[in-house]
VMD Tcl script that builds the backbone (N, CA, C; Angstrom):
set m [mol new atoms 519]
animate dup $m
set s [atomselect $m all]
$s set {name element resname resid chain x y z} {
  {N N UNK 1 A 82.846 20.138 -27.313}
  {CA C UNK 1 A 81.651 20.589 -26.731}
  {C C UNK 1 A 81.787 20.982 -25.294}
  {N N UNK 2 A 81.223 21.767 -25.415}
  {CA C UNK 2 A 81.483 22.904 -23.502}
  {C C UNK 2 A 79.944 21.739 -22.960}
  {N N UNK 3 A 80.040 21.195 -21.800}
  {CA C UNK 3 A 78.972 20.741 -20.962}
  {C C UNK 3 A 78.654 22.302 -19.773}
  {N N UNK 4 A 77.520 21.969 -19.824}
  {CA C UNK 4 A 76.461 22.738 -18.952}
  {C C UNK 4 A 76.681 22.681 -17.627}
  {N N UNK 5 A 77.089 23.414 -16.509}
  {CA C UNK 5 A 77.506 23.431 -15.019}
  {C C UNK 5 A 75.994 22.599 -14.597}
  {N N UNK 6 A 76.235 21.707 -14.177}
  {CA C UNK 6 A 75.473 20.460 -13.494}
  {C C UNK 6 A 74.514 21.660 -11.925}
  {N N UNK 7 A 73.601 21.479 -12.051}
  {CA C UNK 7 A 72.870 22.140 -10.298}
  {C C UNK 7 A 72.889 21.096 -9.848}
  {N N UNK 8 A 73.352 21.475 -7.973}
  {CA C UNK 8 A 73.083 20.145 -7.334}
  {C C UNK 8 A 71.602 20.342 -6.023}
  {N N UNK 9 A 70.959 19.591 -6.343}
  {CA C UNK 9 A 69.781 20.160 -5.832}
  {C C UNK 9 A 69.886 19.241 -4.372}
  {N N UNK 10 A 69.441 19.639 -3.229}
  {CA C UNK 10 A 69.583 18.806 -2.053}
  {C C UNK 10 A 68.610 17.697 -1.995}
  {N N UNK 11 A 68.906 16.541 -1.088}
  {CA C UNK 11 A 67.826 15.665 -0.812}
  {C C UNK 11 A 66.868 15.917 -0.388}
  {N N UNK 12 A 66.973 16.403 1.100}
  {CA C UNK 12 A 65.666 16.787 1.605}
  {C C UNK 12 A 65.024 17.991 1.515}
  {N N UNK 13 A 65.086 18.434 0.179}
  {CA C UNK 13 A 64.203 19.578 -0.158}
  {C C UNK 13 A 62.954 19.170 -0.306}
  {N N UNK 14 A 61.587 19.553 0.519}
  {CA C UNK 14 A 60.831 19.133 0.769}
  {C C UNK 14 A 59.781 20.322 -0.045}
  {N N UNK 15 A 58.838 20.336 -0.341}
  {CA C UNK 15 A 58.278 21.650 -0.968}
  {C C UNK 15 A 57.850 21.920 0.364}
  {N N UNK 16 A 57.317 23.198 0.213}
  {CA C UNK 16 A 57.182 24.359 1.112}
  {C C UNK 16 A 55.528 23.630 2.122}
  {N N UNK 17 A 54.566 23.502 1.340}
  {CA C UNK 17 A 53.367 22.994 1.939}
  {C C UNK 17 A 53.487 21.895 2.924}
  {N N UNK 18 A 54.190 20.676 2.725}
  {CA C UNK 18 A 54.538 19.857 3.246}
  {C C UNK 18 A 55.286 20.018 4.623}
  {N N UNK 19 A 56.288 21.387 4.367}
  {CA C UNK 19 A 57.183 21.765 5.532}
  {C C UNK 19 A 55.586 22.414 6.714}
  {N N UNK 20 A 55.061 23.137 6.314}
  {CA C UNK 20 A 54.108 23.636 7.111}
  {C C UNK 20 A 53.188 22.390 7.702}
  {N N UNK 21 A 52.605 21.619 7.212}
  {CA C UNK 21 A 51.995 20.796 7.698}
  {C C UNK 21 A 52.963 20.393 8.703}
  {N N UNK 22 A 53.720 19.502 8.583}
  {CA C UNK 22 A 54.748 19.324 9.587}
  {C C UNK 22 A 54.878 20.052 10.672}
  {N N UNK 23 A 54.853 21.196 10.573}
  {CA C UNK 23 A 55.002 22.012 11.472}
  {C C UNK 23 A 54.174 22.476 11.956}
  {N N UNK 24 A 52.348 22.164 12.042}
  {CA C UNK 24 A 51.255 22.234 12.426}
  {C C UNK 24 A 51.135 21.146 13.218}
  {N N UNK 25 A 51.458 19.858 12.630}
  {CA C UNK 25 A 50.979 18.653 13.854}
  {C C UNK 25 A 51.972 18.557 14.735}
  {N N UNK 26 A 53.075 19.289 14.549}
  {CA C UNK 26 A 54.115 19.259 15.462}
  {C C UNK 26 A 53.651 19.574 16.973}
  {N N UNK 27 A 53.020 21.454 16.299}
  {CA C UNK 27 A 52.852 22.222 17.259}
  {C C UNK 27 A 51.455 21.581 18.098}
  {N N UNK 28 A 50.633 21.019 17.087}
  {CA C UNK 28 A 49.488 20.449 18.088}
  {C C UNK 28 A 49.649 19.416 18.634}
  {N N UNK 29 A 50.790 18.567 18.425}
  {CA C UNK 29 A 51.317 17.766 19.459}
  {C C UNK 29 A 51.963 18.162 20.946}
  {N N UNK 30 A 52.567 19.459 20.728}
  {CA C UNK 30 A 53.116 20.019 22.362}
  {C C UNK 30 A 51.806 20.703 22.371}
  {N N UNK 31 A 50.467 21.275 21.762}
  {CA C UNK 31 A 49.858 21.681 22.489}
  {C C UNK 31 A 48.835 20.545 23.048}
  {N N UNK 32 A 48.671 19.704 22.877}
  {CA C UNK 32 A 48.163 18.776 23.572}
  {C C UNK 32 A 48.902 18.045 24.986}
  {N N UNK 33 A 49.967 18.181 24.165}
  {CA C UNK 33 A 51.008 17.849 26.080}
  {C C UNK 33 A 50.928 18.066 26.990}
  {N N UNK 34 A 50.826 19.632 26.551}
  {CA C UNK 34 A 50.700 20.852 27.702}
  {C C UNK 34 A 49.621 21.073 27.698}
  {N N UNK 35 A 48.251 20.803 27.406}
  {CA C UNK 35 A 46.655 20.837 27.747}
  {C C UNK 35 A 46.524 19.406 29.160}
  {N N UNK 36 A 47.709 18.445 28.538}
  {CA C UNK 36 A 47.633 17.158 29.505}
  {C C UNK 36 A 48.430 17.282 30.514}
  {N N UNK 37 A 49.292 18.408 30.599}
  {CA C UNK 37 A 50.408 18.281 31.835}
  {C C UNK 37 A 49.406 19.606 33.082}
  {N N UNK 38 A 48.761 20.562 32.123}
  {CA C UNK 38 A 47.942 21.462 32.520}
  {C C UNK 38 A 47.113 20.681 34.110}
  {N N UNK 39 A 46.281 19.657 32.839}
  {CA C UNK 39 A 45.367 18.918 33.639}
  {C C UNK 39 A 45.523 17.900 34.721}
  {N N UNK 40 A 46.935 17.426 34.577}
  {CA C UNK 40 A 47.674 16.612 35.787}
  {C C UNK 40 A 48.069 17.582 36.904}
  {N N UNK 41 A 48.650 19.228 36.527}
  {CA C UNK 41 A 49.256 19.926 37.610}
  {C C UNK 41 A 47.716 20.429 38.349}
  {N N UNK 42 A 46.206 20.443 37.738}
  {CA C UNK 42 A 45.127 21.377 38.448}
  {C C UNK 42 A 44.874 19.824 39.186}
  {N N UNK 43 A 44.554 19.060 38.682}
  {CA C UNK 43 A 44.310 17.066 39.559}
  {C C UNK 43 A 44.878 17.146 40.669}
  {N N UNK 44 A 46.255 17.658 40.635}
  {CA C UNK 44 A 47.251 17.744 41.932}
  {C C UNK 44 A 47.538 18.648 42.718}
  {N N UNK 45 A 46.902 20.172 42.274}
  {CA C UNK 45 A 46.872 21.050 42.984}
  {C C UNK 45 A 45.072 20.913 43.662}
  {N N UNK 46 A 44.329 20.718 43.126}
  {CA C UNK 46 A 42.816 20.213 43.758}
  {C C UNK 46 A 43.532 18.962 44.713}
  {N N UNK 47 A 43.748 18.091 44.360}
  {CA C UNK 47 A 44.271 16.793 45.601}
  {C C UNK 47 A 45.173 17.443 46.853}
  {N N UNK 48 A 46.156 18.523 46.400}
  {CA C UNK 48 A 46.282 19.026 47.499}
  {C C UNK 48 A 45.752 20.028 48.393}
  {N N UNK 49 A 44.677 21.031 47.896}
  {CA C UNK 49 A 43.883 21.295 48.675}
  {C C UNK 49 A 42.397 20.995 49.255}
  {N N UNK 50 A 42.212 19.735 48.910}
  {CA C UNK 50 A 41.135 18.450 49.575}
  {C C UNK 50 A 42.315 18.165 50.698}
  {N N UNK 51 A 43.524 17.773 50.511}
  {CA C UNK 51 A 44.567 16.945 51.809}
  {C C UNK 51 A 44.496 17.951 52.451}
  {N N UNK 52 A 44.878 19.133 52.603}
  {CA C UNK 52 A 44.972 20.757 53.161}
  {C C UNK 52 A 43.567 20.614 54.220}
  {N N UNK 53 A 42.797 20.728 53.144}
  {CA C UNK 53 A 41.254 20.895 54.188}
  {C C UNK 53 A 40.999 19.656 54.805}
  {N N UNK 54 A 41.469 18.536 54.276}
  {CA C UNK 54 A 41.000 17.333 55.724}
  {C C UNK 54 A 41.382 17.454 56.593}
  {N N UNK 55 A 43.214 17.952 56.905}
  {CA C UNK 55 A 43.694 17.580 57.827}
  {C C UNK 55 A 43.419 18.311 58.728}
  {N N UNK 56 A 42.708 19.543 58.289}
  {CA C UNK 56 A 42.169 20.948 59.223}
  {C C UNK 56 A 41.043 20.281 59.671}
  {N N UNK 57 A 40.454 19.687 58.938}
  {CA C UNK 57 A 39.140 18.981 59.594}
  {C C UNK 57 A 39.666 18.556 60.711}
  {N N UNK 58 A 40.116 17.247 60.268}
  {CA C UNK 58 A 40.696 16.517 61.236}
  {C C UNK 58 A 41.308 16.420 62.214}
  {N N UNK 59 A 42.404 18.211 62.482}
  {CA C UNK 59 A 42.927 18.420 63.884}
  {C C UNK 59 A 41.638 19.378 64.392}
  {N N UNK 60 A 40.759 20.179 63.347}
  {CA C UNK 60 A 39.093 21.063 64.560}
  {C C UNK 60 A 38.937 19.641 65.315}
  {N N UNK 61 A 38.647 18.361 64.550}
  {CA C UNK 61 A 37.748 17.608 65.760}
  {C C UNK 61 A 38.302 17.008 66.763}
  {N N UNK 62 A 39.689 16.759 66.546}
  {CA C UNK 62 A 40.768 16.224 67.533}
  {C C UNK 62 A 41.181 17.419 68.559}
  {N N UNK 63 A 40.895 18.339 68.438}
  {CA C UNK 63 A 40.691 19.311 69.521}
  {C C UNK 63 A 39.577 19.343 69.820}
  {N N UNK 64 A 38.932 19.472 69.171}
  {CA C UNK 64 A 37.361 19.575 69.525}
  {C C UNK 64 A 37.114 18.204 70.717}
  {N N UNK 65 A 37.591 17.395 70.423}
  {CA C UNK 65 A 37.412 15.839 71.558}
  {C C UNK 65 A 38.148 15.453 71.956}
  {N N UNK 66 A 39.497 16.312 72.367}
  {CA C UNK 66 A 40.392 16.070 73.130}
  {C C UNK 66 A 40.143 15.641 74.667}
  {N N UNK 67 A 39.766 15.989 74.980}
  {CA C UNK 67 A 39.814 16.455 76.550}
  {C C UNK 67 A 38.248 15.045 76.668}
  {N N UNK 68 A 38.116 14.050 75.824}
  {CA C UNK 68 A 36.675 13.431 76.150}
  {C C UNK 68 A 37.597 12.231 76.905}
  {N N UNK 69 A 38.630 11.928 76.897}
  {CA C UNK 69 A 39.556 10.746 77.538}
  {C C UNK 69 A 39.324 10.919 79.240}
  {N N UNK 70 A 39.831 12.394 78.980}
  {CA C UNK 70 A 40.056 12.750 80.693}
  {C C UNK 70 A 38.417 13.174 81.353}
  {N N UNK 71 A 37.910 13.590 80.507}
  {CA C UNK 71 A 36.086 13.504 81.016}
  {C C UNK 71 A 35.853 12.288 81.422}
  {N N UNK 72 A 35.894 10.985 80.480}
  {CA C UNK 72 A 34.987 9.905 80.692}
  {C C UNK 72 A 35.795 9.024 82.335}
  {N N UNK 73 A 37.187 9.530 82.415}
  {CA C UNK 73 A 37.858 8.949 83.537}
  {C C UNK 73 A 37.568 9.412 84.802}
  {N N UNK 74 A 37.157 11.028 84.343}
  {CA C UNK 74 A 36.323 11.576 86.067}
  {C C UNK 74 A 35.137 10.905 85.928}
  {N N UNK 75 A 34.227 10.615 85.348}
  {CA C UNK 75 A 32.748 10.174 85.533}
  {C C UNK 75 A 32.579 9.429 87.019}
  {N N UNK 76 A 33.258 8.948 86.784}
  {CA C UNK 76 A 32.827 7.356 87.962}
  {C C UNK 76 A 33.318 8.357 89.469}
  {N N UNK 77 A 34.402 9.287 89.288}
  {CA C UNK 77 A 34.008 9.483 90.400}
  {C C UNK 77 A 32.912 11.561 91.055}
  {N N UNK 78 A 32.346 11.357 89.509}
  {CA C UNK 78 A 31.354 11.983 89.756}
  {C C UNK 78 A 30.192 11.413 90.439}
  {N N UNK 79 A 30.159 10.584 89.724}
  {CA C UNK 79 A 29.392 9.189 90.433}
  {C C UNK 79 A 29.243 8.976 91.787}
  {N N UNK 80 A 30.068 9.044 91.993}
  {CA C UNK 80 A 30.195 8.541 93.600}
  {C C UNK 80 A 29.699 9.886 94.486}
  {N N UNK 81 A 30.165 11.123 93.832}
  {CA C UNK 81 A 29.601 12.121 94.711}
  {C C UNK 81 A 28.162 12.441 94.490}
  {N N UNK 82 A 27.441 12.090 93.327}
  {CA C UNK 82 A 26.106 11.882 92.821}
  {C C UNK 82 A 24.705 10.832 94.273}
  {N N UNK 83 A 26.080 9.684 94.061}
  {CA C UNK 83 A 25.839 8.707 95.149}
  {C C UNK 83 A 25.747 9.272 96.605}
  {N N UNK 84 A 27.179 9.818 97.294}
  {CA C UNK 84 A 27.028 10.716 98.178}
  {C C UNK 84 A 25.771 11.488 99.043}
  {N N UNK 85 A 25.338 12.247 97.910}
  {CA C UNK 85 A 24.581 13.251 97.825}
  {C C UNK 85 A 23.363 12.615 97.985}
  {N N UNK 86 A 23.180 11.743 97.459}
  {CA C UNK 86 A 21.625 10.858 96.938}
  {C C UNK 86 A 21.467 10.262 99.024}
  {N N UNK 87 A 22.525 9.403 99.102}
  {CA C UNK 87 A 22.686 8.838 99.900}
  {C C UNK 87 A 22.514 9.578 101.353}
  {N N UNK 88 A 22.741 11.013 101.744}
  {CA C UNK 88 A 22.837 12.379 102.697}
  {C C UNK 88 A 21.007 12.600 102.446}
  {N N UNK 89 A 20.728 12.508 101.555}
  {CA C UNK 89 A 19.083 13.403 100.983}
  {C C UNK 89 A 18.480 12.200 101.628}
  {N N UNK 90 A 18.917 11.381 101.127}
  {CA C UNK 90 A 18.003 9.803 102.277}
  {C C UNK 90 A 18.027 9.951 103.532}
  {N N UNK 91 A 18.963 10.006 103.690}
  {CA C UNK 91 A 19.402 10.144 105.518}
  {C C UNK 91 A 18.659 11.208 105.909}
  {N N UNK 92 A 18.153 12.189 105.404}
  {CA C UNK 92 A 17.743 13.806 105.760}
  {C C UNK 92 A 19.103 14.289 106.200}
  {N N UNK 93 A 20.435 13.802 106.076}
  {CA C UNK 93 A 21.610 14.813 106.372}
  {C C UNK 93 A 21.338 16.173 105.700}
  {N N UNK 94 A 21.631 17.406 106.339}
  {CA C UNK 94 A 22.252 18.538 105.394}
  {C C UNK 94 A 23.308 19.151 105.954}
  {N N UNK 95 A 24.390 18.586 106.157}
  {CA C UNK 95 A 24.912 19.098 107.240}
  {C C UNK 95 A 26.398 19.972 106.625}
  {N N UNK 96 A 27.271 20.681 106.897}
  {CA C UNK 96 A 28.045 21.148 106.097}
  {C C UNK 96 A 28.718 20.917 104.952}
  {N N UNK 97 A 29.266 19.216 105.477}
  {CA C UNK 97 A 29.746 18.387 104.767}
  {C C UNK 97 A 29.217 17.908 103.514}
  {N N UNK 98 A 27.981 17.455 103.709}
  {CA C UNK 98 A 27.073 17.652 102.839}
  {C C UNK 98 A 26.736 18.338 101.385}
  {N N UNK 99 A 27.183 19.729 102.023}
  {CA C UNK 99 A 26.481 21.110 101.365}
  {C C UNK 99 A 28.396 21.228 100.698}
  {N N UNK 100 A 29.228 20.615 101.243}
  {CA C UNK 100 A 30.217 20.930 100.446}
  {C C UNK 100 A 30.482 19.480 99.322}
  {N N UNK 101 A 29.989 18.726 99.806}
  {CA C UNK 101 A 30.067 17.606 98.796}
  {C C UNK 101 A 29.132 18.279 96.968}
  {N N UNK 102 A 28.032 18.689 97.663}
  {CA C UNK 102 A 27.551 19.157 96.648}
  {C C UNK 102 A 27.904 20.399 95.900}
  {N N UNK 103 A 28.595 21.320 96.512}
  {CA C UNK 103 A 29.087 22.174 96.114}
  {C C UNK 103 A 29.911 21.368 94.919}
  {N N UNK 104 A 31.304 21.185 95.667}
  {CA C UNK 104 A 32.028 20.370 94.716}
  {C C UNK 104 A 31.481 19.805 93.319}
  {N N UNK 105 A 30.665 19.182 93.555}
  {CA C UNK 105 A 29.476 18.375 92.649}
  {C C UNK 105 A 29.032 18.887 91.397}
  {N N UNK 106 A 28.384 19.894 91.732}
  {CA C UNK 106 A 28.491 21.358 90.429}
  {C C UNK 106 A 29.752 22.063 90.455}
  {N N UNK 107 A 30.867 22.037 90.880}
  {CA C UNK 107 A 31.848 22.893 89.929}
  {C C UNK 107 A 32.473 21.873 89.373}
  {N N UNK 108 A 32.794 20.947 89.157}
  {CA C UNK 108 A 32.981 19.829 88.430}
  {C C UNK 108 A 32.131 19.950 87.329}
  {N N UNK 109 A 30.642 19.596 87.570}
  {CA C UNK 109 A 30.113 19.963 86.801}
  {C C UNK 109 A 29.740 21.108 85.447}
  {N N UNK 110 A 30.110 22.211 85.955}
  {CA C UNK 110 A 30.398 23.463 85.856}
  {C C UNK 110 A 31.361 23.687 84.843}
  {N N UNK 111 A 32.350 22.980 85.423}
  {CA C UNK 111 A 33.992 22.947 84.905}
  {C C UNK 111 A 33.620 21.917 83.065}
  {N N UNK 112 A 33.000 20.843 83.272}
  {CA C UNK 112 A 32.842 19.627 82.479}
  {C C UNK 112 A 32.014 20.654 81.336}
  {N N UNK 113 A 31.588 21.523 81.390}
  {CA C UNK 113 A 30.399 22.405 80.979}
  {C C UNK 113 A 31.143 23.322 80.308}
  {N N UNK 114 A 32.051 24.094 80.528}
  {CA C UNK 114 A 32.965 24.845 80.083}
  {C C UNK 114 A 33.637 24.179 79.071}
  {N N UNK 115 A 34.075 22.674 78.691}
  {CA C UNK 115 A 34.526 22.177 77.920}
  {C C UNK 115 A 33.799 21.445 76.490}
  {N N UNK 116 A 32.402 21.673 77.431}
  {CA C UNK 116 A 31.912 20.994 75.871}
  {C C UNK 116 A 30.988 19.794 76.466}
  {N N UNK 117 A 30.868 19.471 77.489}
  {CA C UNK 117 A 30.461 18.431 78.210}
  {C C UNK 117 A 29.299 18.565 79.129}
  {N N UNK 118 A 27.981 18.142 78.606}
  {CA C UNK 118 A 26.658 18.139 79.257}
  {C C UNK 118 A 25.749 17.091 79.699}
  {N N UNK 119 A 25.111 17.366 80.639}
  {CA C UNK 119 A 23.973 15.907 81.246}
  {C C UNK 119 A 23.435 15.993 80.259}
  {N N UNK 120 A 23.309 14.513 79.897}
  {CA C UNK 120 A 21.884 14.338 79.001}
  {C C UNK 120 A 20.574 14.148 79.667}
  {N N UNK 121 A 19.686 15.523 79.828}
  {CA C UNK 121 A 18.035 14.948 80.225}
  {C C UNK 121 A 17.659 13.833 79.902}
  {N N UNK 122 A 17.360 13.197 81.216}
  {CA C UNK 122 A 16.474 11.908 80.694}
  {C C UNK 122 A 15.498 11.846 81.325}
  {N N UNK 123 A 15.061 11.844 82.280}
  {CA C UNK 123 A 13.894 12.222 83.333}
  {C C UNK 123 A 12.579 12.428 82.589}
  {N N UNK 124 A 12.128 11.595 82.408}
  {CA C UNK 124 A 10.142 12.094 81.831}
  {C C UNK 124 A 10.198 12.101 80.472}
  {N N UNK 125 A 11.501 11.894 79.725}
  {CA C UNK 125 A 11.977 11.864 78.183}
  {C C UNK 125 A 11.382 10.478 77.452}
  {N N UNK 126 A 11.158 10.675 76.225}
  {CA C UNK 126 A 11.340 8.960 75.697}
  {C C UNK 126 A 12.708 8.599 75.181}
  {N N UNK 127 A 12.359 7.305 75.211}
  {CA C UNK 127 A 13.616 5.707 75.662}
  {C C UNK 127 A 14.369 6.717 74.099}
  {N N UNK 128 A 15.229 6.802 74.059}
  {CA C UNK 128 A 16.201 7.108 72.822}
  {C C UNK 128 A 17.763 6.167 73.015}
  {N N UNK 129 A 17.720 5.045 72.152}
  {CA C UNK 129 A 18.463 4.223 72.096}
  {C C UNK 129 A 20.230 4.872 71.749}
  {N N UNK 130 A 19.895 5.966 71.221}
  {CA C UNK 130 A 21.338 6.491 71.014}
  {C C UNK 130 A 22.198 7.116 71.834}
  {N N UNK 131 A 21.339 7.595 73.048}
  {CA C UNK 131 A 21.029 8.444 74.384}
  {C C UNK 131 A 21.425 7.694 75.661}
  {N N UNK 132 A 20.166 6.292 75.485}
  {CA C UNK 132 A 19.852 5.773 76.925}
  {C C UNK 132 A 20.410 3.704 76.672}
  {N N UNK 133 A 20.860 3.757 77.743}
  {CA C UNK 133 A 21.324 2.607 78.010}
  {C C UNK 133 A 19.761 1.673 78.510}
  {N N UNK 134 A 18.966 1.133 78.487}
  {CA C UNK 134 A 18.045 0.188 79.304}
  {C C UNK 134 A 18.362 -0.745 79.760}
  {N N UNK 135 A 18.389 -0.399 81.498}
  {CA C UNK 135 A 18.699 -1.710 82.195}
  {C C UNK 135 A 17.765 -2.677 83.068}
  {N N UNK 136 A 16.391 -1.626 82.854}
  {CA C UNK 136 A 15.199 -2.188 83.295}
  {C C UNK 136 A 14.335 -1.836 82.927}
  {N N UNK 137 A 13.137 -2.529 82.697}
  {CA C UNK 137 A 11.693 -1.779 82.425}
  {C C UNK 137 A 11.251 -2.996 83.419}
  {N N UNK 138 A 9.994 -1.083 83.605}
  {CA C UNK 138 A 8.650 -1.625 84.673}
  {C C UNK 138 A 7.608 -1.096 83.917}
  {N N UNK 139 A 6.418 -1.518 84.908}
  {CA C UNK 139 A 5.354 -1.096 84.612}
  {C C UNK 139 A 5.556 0.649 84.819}
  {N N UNK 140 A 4.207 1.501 83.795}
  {CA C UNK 140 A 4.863 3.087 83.556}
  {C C UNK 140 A 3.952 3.814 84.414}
  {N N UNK 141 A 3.225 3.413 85.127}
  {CA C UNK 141 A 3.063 4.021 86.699}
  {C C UNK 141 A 1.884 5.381 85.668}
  {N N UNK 142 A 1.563 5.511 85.242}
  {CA C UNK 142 A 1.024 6.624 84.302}
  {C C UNK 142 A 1.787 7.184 83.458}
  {N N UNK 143 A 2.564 6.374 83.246}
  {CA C UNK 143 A 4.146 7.407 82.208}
  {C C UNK 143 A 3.444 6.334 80.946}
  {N N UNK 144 A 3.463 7.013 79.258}
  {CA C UNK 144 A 3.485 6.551 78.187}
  {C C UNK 144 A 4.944 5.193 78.237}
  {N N UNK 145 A 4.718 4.277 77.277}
  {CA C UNK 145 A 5.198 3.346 77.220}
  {C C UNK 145 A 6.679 3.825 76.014}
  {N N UNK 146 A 7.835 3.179 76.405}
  {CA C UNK 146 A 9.205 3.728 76.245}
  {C C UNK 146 A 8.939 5.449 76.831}
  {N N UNK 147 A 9.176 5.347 78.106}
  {CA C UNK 147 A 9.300 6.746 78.713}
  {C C UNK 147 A 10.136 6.257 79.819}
  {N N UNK 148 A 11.353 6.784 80.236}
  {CA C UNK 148 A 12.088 7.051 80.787}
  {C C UNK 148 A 11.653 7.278 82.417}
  {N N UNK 149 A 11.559 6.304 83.185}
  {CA C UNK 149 A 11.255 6.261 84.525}
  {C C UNK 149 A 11.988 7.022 85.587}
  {N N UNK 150 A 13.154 6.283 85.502}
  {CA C UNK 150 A 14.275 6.607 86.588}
  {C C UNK 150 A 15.310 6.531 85.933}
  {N N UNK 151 A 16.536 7.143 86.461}
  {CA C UNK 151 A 18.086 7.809 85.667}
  {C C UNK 151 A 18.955 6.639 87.154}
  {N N UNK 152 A 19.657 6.048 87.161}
  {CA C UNK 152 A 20.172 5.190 87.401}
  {C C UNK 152 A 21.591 6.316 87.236}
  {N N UNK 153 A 22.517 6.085 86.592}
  {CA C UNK 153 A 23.761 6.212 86.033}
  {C C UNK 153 A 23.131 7.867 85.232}
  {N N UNK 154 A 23.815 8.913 85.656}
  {CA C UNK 154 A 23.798 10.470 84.514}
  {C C UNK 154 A 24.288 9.492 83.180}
  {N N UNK 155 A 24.181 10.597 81.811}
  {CA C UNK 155 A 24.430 10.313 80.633}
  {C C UNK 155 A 25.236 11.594 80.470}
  {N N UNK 156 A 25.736 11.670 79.280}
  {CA C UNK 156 A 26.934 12.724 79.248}
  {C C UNK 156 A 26.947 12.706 77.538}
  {N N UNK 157 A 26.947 13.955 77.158}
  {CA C UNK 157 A 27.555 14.453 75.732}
  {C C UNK 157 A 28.973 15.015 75.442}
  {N N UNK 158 A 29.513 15.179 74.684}
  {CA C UNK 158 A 30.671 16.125 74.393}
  {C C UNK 158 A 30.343 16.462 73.371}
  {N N UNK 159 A 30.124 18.017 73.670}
  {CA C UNK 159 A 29.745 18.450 71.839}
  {C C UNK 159 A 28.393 17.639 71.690}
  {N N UNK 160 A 28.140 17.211 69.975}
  {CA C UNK 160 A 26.841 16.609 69.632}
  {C C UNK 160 A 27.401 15.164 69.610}
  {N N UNK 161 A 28.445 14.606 70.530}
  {CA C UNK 161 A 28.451 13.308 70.566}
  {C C UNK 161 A 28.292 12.476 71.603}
  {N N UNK 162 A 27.657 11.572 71.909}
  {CA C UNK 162 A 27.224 10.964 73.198}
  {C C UNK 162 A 29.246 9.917 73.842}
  {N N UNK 163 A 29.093 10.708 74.797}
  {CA C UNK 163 A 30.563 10.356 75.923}
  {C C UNK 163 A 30.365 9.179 76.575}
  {N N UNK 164 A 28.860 9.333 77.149}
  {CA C UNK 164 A 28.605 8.071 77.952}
  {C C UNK 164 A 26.690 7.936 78.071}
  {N N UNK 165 A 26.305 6.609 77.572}
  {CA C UNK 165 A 24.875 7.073 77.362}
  {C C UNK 165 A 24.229 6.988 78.928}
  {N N UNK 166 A 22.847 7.101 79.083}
  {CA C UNK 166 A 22.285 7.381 80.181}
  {C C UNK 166 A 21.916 5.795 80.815}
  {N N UNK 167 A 22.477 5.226 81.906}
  {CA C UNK 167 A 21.685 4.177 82.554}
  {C C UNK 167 A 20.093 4.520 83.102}
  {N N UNK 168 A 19.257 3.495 82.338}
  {CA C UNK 168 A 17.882 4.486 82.756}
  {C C UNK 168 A 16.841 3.032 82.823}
  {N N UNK 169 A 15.671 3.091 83.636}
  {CA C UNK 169 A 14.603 2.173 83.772}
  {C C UNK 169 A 13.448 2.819 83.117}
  {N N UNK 170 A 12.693 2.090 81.899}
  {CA C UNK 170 A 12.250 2.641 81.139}
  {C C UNK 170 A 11.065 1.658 81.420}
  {N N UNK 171 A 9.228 2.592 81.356}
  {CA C UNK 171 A 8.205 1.771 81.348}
  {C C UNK 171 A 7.810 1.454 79.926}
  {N N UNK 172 A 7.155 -0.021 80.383}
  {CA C UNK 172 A 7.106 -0.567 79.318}
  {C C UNK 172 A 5.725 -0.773 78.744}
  {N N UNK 173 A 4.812 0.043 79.755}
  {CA C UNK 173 A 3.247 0.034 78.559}
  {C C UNK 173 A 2.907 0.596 80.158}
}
mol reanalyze $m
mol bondsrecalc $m
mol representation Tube
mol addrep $m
């Protein structure tokens, strides 16, 4: 008897449907990867342009208030020429010296002004605690009660931030 040539069929012959499935959750497995690696690279490109824009923030205002170190260190001896001046107007001095003290007085001023740096009105104002320092109250002489009597010490801004607040005697009814 002649035997029949044997077929050798492979193991992992898989039918055809089965191969496709396979090869569907495959692919929606890297496409989910890459929907998640997507969403980690936009997380980190947004995080770096939030860091981008702070630090721009952050050097506008550090320029922006640079120069408030070397302001608040002239004060005191604005002060003194404030004093000066106050002190000459008592006397009835006006005498050259005088008239150059004050000169001086405003270009300093002037100068402080150019940078960003202004008196804070206080004169006839009400008491504003964010503003004014109170180192006395009196009676308000006809002035409304928290109204700003007398300016003691100027007050000073830089920009919209208070540098140095106002020493002021404020009536109190």
């Amino acid at each position: 008897m002649k035997s029949e040539p044997t077929k050798i069929v492979p193991d992992a012959e898989v039918p055809e449907a089965e191969t496709a499935d396979g090869e569907l959750t495959l692919l929606q497995a890297q496409l989910a990867k890459a929907e998640s690696q997507k969403d980690d690279l936009l997380r980190t490109l947004a995080d770096y342009e939030n860091s981008r824009k702070r630090a721009a923030r952050d050097l506008e205002t550090e320029r922006k208030f640079a120069h408030g170190k070397l302001a608040t260190d002239l004060l005191p001896a604005l002060d003194n020429l404030d004093r000066a001046v106050g002190a000459a107007k008592k006397a009835g001095d006006n005498s050259p010296l005088v008239q150059g003290v004050m000169a001086t007085q405003l270009q300093i001023l002037d100068i402080l002004k150019r940078y960003g740096i202004t008196v804070i009105e206080t004169q006839g104002q009400p008491f504003d605690p964010n503003m004014h320092q109170a180192v006395q109250m009196m009676p308000g002489q006809g002035q409304p009660a928290n109204t700003v009597l007398q300016v003691l010490q100027q007050g000073f801004m830089i920009h919209d931030r208070v540098l140095r607040p106002a020493s002021v005697v404020v009536a109190n009814g």
